[in-house]
N, C-alpha and C positions, 0 to 999 in steps of 0.2 A: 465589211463591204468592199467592195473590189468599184475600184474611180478609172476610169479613162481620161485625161485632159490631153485636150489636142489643139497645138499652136505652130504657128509657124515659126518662134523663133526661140531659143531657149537654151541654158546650161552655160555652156562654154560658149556654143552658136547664138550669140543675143547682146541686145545693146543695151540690156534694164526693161525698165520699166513693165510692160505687161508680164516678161516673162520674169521678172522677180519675185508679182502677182503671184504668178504660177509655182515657183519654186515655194514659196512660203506657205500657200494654204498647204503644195503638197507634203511638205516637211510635217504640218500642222497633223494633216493624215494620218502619216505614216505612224507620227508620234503616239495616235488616238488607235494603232492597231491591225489599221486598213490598208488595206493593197493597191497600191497607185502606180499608175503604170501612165509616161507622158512620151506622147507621138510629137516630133517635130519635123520641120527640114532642112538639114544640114545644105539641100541642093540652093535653095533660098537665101539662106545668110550665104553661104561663098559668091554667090551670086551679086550681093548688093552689100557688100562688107566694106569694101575699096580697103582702106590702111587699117579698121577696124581692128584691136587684136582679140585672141582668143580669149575667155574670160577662163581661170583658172579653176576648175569645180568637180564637187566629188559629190555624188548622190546618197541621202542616207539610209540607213539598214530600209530597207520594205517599198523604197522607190523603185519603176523600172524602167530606164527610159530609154526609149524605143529612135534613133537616130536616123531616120530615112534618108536614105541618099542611092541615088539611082546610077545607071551607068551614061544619063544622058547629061548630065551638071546643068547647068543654069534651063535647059529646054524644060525640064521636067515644071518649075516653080513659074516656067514661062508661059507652057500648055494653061497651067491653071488659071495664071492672069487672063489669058486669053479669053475660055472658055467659060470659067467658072465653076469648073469640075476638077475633082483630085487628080485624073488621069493615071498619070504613074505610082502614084500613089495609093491608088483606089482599090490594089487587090489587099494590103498590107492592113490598111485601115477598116475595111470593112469586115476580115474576119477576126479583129480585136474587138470593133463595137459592136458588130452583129450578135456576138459569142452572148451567150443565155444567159453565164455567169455573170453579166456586167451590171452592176447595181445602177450606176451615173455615170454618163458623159458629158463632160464639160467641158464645151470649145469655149475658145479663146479668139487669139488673135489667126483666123482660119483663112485669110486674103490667099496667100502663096502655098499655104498643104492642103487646100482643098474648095476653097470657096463655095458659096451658099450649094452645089452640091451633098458637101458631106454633113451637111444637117439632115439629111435624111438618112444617114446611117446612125444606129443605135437604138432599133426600133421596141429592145424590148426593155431599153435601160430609162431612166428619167432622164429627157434629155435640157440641158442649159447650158445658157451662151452668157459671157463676162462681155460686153465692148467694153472695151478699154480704149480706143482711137472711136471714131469718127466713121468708119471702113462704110460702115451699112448704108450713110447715106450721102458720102464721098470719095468717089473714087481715089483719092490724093489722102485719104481718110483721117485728114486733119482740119478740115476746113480752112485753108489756108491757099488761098486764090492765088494765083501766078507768083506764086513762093514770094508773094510783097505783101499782102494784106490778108485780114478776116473775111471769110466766104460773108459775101453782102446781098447777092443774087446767082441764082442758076447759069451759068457757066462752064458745063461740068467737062464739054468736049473739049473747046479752046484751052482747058484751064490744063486735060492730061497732056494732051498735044503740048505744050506748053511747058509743062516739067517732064515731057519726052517718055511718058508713059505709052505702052501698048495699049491701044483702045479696047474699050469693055460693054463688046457690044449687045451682052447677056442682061446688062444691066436694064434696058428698056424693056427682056420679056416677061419681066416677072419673077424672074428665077428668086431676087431676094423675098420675097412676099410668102412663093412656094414654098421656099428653105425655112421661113420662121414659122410657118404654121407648123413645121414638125417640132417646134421647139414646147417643153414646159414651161419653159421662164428665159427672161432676156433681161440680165440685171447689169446695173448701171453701178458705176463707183460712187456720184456725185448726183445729187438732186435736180444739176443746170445739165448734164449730159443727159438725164434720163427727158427733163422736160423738151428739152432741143430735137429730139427722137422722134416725141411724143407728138411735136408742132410739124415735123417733115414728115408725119405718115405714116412711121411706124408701128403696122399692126401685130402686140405680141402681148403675153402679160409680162408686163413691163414692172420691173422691181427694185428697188434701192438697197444696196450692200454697199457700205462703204468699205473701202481697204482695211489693213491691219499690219502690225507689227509684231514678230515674233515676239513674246516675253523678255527672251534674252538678248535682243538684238544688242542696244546699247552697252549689254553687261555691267546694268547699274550704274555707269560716269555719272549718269544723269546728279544722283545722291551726292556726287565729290566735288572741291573746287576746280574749275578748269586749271591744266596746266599756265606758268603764267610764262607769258609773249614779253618780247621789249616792245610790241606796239600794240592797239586793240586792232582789231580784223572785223572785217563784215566777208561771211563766207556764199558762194551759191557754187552750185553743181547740177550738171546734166548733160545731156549729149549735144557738142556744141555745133549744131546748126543753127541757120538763120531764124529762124522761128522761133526761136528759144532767148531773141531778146537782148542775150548778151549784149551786143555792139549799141546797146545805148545806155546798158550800166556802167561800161567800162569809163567811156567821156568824164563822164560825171566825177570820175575819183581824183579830176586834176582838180576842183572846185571842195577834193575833203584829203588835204595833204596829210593830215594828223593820222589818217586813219590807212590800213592795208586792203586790198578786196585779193582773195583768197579765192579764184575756182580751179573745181575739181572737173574731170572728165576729159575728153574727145571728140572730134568725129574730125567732118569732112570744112568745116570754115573756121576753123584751130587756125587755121595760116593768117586770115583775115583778124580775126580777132587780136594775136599777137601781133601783128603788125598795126595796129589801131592801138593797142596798149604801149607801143615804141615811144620809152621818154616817160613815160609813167611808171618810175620806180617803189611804186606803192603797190601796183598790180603783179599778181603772182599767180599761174599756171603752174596747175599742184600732180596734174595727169590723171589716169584713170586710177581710183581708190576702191578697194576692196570695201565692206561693209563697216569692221572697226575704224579703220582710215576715216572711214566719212561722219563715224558717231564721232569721234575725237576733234576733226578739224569743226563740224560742227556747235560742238559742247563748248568750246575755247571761244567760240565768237559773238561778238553782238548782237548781228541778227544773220539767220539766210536768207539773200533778197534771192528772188522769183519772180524776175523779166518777162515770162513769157507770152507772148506777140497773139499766138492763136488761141485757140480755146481747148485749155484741156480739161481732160475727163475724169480729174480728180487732183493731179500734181501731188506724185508721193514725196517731192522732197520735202514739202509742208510737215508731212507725218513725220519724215525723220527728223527734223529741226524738233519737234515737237516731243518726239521721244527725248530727248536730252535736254532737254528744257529752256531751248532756244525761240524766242520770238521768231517769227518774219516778216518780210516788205513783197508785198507780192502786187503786180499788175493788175487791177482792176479788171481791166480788159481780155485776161487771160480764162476765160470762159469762170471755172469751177473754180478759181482761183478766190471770187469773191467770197465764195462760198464757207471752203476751207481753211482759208489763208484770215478775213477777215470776220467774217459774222459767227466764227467758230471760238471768236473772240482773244486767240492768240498772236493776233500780228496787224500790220498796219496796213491798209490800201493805196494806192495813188494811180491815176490817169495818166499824166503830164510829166514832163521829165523834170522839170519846175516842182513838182509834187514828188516825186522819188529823192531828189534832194534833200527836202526837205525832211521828208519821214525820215533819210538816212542821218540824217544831222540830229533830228528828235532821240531815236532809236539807240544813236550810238553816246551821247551826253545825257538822256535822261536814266537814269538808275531807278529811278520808281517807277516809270514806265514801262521801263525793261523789263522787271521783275513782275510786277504786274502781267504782263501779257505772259511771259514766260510761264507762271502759276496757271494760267488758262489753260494756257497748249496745251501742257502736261496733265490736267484734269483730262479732256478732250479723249489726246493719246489714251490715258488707263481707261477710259469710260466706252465710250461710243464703237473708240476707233483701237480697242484693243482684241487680242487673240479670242481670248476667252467669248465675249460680246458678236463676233466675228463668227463663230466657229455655232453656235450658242443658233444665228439666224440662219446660218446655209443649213444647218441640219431639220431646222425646223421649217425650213422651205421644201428641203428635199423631202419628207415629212408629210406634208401639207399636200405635194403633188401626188402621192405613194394612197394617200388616205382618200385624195377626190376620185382616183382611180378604182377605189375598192379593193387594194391589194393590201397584203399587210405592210405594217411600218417596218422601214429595217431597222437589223439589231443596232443599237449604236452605245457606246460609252457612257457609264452613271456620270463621268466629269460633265458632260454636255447636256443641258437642262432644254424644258420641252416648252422656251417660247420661239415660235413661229414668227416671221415678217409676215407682212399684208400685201396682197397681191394685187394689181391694179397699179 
């Protein structure tokens, strides 16, 4: 089968998370025999990178990724904010999805290469859309209200004006509504993102895919003893903006001297954060980590905590801790966090920073608890939230659409077995 996936951010050009989404399943593809070809835009990340660095990355055999970059730089990723259409983009993209050959198109995170425009491109393929952010029914597409708080009520103009976004004034004609009725499927990573969609208006068939982990991510550490530390560590990572929680775990580590906190990653409130940790010789900024980096520091630690302030739409570092057979501490508050993080049975909740204390204090001195919850995640990770299980649902969605339409099923891999998700 021949995939198109189209995202705005991606490979070298990206900050994580969606577009890791994307590298993964499409690896997973390639692996299965298939022809994956990913559209991104290069004009977008230079655009809004600030100190960001390049991520280091090489595509494998049967990928082909399609790097858009125009001769106008930031105008191009800006027409589209604006507008909600690919613009510059739109001859490039359309005679790839248009093309007859194209089995599935699956957009992504599509705000800056094309917005709810280019869902109507792809019109002979099965078309589906991942949210992975918030985008569809927030312009700031985190719910995350004047970069201080969780979106609580409609606000949507003050709130771009506000974090000095160009206004998106497309947003009131409809255009999102139009855009998703060309969709087959509009699936969700977490059950709280899908239902949150589902409560703003959202009309699509709406579907549940949780994320996934390569097979080999970890490269088995999980099976070994951690390397051993002079002191135990509690580890988190992600890309360090406000939102993300940081600046109230950090406090907290003058109140657990015994112990190190350990994060990984970058961005743009790096300056902030280390200057909040001055004085606190316990805390340690590890930088931006490749993928074994991050199983390793991981696998060595007591738990990943998982601060995060807004509401996300799945939080993969949950899975990664989980691959390696680390518990976590994750925010209550932080949307899908509850979901993933605690009633997944691998790791612990808290509200209050009074409550983050203490889970850390529990977490890092309890050894049966540890272990305990660590046995969960890892069931979890291989079950639910593995490759296999992963791979196993998209095909039997894409499947499912192919078969309502009357067309034949496409050819697919004896490895991949014929259970189907439920749509609704």
């Amino acid at each position: 089968m021949k995939f198109c996936m189209v995202t705005t951010f991606f490979g070298a050009h990206s900050f994580g998370g969606d577009a890791a989404y994307v590298d993964r399943l499409a690896r997973a593809l390639c692996h299965g025999g298939h022809e994956v070809h990913v559209f991104h835009c290069a004009d977008a990340f230079n655009a809004v990178r600030g100190r960001h660095p390049l991520r280091p990355y090489t595509p494998p055999p049967g990928l082909h990724v399609h790097r858009l970059e125009s001769g106008f730089g930031a105008l191009s990723p800006l027409a589209t904010q604006v507008t909600g259409r690919p613009y510059f983009k739109a001859e490039a993209l359309r005679a790839a999805l248009d093309a007859v050959d194209t089995d599935v198109v699956h957009f992504h995170n599509i705000s800056l290469i094309g917005g709810p425009g280019v869902l109507h491109m792809g019109r002979h393929a099965v078309r589906i859309m991942t949210a992975h952010e918030h985008w569809l029914i927030c312009p700031m597409h985190l719910l995350w209200k004047f970069g201080r708080r969780a979106c609580d009520s409609d606000a949507c103009l003050r709130c771009v004006l506000a974090g000095r976004r160009p206004p998106q004034a497309w947003r009131y004609t409809g255009a999102i509504d139009r855009g998703l009725r060309q969709l087959d499927a509009l699936v969700f990573p977490s059950r709280h993102a899908l239902e949150e969609h589902r409560r703003r208006g959202i009309g699509a068939p709406l579907v549940y895919l949780p994320y996934f982990l390569p097979d080999d991510w970890s490269g088995g550490i999980e099976n070994e003893e951690p390397e051993p530390t002079e002191r135990p560590y509690l580890a988190a990572a992600g890309r360090l903006v406000r939102m993300k929680g940081f600046q109230r775990l950090i406090p907290l580590m003058r109140y657990l001297p015994e112990v190190d906190l350990r994060i990984a990653g970058t961005g743009p409130y790096e300056s902030k954060l280390r200057a909040l940790a001055k004085g606190l010789t316990n805390v340690r900024f590890e930088g931006l980590l490749d993928g074994p980096g991050l199983a390793r520091l991981f696998h060595g630690a007591r738990a990943v905590v998982v601060p995060s302030l807004f509401p996300e739409t799945f939080g993969y570092v949950v899975l990664e801790a989980f691959a390696v057979r680390t518990p976590v501490v994750v925010h209550e508050g932080g949307g899908a966090l509850a979901e993933t993080g605690v009633r997944s049975g691998g790791g612990l909740g808290y509200q209050t920073d009074a409550e983050l204390l203490l889970a850390l204090r529990r977490i890092v001195h309890d050894v049966d608890l540890r272990e305990r919850l660590a046995d969960r995640g890892l069931v979890k990770r291989a079950g639910e939230w593995s490759e296999a299980a992963h791979l196993d649902r998209y095909f039997g969605l894409i499947r499912s659409i192919r078969d309502g339409r009357g067309t034949p099923p496409p050819h697919r891999s004896p490895a991949y077995s014929d259970q189907a998700v439920t749509l609704g």
